[in-house]
C-alpha positions as CSV (number, residue, x, y, z in Angstrom):
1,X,80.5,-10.3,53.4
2,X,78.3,-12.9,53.6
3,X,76.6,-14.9,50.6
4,X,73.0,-15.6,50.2
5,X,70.9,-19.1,50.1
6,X,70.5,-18.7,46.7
7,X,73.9,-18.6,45.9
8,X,74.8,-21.6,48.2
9,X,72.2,-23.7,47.1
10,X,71.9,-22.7,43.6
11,X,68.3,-22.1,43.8
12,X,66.0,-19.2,42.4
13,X,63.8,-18.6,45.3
14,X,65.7,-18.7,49.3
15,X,63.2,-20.9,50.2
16,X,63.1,-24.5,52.0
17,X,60.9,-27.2,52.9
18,X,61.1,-29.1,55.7
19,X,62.2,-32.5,55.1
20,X,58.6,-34.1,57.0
21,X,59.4,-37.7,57.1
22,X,56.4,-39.7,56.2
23,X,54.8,-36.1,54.3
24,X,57.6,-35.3,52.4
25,X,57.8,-37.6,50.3
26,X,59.4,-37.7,46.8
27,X,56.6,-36.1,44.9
28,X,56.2,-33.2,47.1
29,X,60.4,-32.6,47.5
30,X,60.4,-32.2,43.6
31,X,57.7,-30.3,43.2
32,X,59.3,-27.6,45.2
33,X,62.8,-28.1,43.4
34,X,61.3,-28.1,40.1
35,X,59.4,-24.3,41.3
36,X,62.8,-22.8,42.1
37,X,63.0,-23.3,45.4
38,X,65.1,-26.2,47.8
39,X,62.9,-29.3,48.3
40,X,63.7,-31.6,50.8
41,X,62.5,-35.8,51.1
42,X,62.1,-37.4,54.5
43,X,64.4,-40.0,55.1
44,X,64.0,-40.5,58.6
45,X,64.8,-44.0,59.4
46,X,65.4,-45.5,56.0
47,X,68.2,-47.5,54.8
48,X,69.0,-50.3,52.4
49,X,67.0,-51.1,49.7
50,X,64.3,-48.7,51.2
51,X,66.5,-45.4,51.4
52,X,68.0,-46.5,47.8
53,X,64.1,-46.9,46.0
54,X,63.4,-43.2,47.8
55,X,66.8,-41.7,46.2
56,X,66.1,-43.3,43.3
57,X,62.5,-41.8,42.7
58,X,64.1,-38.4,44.1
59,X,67.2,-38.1,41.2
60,X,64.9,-38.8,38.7
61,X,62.2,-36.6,39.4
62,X,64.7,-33.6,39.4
63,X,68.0,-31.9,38.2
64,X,67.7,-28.9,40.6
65,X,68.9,-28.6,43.8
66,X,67.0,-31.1,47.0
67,X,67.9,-32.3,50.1
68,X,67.4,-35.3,51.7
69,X,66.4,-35.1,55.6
70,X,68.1,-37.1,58.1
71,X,67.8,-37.5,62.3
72,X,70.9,-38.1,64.0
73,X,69.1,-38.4,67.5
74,X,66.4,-41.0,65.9
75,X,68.8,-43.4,64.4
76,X,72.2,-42.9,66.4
77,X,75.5,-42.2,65.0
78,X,76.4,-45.4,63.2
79,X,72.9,-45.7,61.6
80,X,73.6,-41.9,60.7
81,X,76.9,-42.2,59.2
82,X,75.5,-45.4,57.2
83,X,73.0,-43.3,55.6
84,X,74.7,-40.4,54.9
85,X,77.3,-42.6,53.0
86,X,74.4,-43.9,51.0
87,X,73.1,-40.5,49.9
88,X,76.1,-39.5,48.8
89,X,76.8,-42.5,46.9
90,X,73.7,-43.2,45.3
91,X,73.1,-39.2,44.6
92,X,74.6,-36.3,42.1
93,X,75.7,-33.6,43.3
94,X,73.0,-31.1,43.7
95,X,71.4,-33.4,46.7
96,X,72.1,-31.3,49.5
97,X,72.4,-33.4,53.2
98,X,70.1,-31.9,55.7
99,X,69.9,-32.9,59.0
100,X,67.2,-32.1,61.8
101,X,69.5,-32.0,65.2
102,X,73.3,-31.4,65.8
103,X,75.6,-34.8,64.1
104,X,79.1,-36.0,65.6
105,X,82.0,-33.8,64.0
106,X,82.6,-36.9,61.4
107,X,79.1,-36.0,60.1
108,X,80.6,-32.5,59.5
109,X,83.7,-33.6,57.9
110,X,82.4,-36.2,55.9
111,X,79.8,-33.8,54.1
112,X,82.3,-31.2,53.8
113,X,84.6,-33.2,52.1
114,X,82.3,-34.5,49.7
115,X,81.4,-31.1,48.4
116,X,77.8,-31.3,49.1
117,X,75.7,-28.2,51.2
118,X,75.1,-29.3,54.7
119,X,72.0,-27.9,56.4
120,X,71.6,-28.2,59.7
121,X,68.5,-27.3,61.9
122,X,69.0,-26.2,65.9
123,X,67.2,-24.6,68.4
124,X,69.8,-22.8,70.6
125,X,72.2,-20.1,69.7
126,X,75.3,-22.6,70.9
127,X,74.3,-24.9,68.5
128,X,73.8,-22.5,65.6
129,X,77.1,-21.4,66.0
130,X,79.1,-25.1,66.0
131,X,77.0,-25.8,62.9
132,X,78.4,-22.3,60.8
133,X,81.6,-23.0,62.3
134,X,81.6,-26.1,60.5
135,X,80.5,-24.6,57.5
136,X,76.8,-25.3,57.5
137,X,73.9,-23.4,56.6
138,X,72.1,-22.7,59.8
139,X,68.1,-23.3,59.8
140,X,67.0,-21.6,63.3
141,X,64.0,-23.2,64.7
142,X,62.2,-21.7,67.2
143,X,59.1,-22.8,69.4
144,X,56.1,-21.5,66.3
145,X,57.5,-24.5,64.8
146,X,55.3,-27.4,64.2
147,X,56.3,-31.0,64.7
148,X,59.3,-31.5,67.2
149,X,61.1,-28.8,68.7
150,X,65.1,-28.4,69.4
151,X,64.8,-25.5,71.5
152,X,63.0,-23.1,73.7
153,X,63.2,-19.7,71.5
154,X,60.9,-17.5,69.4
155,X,62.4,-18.0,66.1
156,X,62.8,-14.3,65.4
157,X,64.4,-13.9,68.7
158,X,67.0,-16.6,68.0
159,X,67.5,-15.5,64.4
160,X,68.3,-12.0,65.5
161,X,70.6,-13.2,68.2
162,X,72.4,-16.0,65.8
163,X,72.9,-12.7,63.6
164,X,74.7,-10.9,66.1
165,X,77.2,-13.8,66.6
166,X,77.3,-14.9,63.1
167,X,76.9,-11.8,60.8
168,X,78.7,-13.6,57.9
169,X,76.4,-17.1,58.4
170,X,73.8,-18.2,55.7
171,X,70.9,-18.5,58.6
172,X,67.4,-20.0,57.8
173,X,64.4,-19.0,60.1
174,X,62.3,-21.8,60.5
175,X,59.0,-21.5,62.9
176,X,55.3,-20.2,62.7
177,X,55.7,-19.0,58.9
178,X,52.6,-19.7,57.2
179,X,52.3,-16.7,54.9
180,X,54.9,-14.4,53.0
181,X,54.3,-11.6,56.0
182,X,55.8,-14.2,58.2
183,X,58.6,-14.0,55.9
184,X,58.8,-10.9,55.5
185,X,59.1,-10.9,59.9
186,X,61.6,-13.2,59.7
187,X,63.7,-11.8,57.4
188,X,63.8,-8.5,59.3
189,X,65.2,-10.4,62.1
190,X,68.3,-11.2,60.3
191,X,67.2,-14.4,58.1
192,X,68.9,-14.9,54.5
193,X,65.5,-17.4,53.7
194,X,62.5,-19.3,55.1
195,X,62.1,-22.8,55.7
196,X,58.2,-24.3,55.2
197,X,57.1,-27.2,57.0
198,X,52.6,-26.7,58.0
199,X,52.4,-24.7,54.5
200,X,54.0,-27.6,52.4
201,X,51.5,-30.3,54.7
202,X,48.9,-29.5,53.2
203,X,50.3,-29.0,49.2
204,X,48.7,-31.4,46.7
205,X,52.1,-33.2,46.2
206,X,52.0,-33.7,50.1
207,X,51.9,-37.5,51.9
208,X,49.9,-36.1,54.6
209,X,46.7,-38.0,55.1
210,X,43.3,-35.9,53.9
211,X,42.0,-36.2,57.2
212,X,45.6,-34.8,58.3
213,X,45.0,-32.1,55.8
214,X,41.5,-30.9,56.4
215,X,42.8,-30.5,60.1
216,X,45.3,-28.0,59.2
217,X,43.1,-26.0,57.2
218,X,40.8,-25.8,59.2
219,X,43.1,-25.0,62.5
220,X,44.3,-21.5,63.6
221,X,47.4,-21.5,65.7
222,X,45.1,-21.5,69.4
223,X,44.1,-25.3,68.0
224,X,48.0,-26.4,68.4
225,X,49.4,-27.7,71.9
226,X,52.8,-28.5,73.2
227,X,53.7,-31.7,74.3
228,X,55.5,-34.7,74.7
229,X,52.6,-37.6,74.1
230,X,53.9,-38.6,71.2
231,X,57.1,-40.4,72.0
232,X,56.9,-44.1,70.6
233,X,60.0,-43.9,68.0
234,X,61.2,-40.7,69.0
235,X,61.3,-40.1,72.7
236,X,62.5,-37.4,74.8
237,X,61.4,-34.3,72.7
238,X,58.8,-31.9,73.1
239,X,56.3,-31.4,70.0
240,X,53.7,-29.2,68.3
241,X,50.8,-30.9,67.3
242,X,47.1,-30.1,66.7
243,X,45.1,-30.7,70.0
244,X,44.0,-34.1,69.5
245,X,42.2,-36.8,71.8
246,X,45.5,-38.3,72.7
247,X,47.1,-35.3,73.8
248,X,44.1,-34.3,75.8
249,X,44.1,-37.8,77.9
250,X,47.7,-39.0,77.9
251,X,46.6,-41.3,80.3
252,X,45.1,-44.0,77.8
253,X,46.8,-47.5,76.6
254,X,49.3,-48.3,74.3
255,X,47.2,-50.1,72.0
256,X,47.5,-50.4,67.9
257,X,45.1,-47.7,66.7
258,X,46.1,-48.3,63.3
259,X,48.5,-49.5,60.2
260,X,50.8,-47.6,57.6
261,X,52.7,-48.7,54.5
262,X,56.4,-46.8,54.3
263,X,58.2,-48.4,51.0
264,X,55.9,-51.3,50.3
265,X,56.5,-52.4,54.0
266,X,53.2,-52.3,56.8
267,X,53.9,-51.3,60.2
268,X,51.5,-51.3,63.2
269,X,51.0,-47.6,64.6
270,X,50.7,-47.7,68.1
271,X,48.7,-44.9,70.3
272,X,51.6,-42.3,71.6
273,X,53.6,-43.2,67.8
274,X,55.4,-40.5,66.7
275,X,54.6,-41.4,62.9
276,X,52.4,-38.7,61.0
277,X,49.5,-40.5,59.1
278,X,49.6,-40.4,55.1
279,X,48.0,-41.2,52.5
280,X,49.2,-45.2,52.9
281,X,48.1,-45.3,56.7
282,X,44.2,-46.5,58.2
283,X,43.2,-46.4,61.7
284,X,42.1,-43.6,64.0
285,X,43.8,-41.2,62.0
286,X,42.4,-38.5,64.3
287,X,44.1,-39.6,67.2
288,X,47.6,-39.7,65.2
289,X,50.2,-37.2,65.6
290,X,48.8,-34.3,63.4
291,X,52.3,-32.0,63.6
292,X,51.4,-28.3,62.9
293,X,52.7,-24.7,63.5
294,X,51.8,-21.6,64.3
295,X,51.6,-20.6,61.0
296,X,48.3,-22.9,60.1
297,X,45.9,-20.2,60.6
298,X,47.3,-18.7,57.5
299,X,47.1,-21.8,55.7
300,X,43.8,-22.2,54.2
301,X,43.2,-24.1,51.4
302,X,45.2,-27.3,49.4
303,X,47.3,-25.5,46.9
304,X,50.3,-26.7,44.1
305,X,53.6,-26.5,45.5
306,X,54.4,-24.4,42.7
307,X,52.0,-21.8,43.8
308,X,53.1,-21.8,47.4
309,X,56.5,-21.5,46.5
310,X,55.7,-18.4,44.0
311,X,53.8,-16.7,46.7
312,X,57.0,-16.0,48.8
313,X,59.4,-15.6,46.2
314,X,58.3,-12.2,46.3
315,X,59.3,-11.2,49.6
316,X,62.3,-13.5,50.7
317,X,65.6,-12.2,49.3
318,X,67.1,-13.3,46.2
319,X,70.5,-11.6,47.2
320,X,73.7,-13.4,45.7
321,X,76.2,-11.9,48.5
322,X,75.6,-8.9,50.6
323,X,78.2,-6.5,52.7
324,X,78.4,-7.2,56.1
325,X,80.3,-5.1,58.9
């Protein structure tokens, strides 16, 4: 017997966003709470003062269930632990942790003894398994996916293949989903719920840049390219990203291309940054990491993340527990 996302996150429709540092910011994580479904804010590298004005907007913009994204291979494990302590600190209880990448075991415990949901996001079937063992809800990721990528599997494949090993796991398919037919795919693999990253870039509560947004829009799934280009403040992981002029001569210099503001401070954005441009960043946008699945050729116009949300509610499952074996 296994229970449903739903149930575990206390939400209305099995549905998560993806926790897009940069993109998801406050604004676009509540949006999706407030419609039912489990929003998720970016909190990549933040800390202090920074991470605690983010939380701060996020608790009072809802009382439903949200998440709050972290990076345990961007920050480290110290930095990690330091702002997992914050969120659970500074947050009630209905934050959920959510964590892009595999933590140390005190990561685990921690959570677990706090009370709070844990959702963690892998790309290999080893991984999915540590993370249920450990009592976390399992988002499988596989290669549709835009923006970095934790393994090297369809996400239908490893969904169906987490199943097999897991058949009592809350598992989350995550990957190339940019309309409810995705979904629907996905959740004949095996998947309990979806998780939306390229569909949520381009909502109106989204960070993304316009220029960022337009792109999307306008891309079908032939326009994306895997690589590795962008590795300035994340390095050593591959990435989906509209084809861009950067990815198409790697070869160029390191040079500033443009600025960004991330809570009231500016930073330089180097050519090769991993950063996405938003709505506070100026420069050569189009040469910017433009992260985007496979999904984007469903994805067609700027809509409310209310409206996105309501569009797969009707086909990913609602289920409270289901039988299993």
């Amino acid at each position: 017997m296994r229970t449903g996302l739903a149930t575990v996150l206390g939400v209305e429709v099995a549905l998560l966003q993806a926790g897009m540092g940069g993109v998801a910011g406050t604004e676009l994580a509540c949006a999706v709470s407030n419609a039912g479904a489990a929003g998720c804010v970016g909190g990549y590298k933040l800390a202090g003062d920074a991470l605690s004005a983010m939380l701060g907007r996020l608790v009072a913009g809802t009382d439903r269930p949200v998440g709050v994204n972290l990076i345990p291979e961007v920050v480290g494990p110290d930095d990690l632990a330091q702002q997992v302590e914050q969120v659970l600190a500074e947050t009630p209880p209905y934050v959920y942790v959510s964590l892009f990448g595999m933590p140390e075991d005190a990561v685990f415990e921690r959570v677990a003894a706090s009370g709070r949901v844990l959702v963690v996001q892998v790309g290999t079937v080893e991984d999915g398994v540590l993370a249920a063992e450990r009592g976390a809800v399992v988002v499988a990721q596989g290669t549709e996916a835009g923006g970095h990528l934790l393994g090297v599997s369809g996400r239908d494949d490893l969904v169906a293949r987490l199943r097999d090993r897991l058949p009592d796991a809350c598992i989350v398919a995550a990957g190339g989903i940019g309309s409810p037919a995705d979904a629907e795919r996905a959740v004949g693999a095996g998947a309990d719920g979806v998780l939306l990253g390229t569909a949520f870039v381009v909502a109106r509560e989204s960070r993304a840049h316009p220029h960022f947004k337009m792109a999307v829009t306008a891309a079908d799934g032939v326009d994306t390219v895997i690589t590795d280009v962008y590795e300035i403040g994340w390095p050593g992981r591959r990435h989906r990203v509209l084809a861009t002029p950067v990815t198409e001569n790697p070869k160029q210099p390191k040079n500033f291309i443009g600025r960004t503001v991330v809570e009231g401070r500016v930073y330089p954005v180097p050519r090769f940054s991993a950063a996405v441009p938003t709505v506070a960043t100026t420069g050569r946008i189009e040469e910017m990491a433009l992260y985007c699945g496979l999904g984007c050729g469903a994805v067609s116009e700027e809509l409310s993340a209310a409206v996105v949300v309501a569009a797969f509610a009707r086909v990913v499952p609602s289920f409270r527990v289901v039988e299993t074996g």
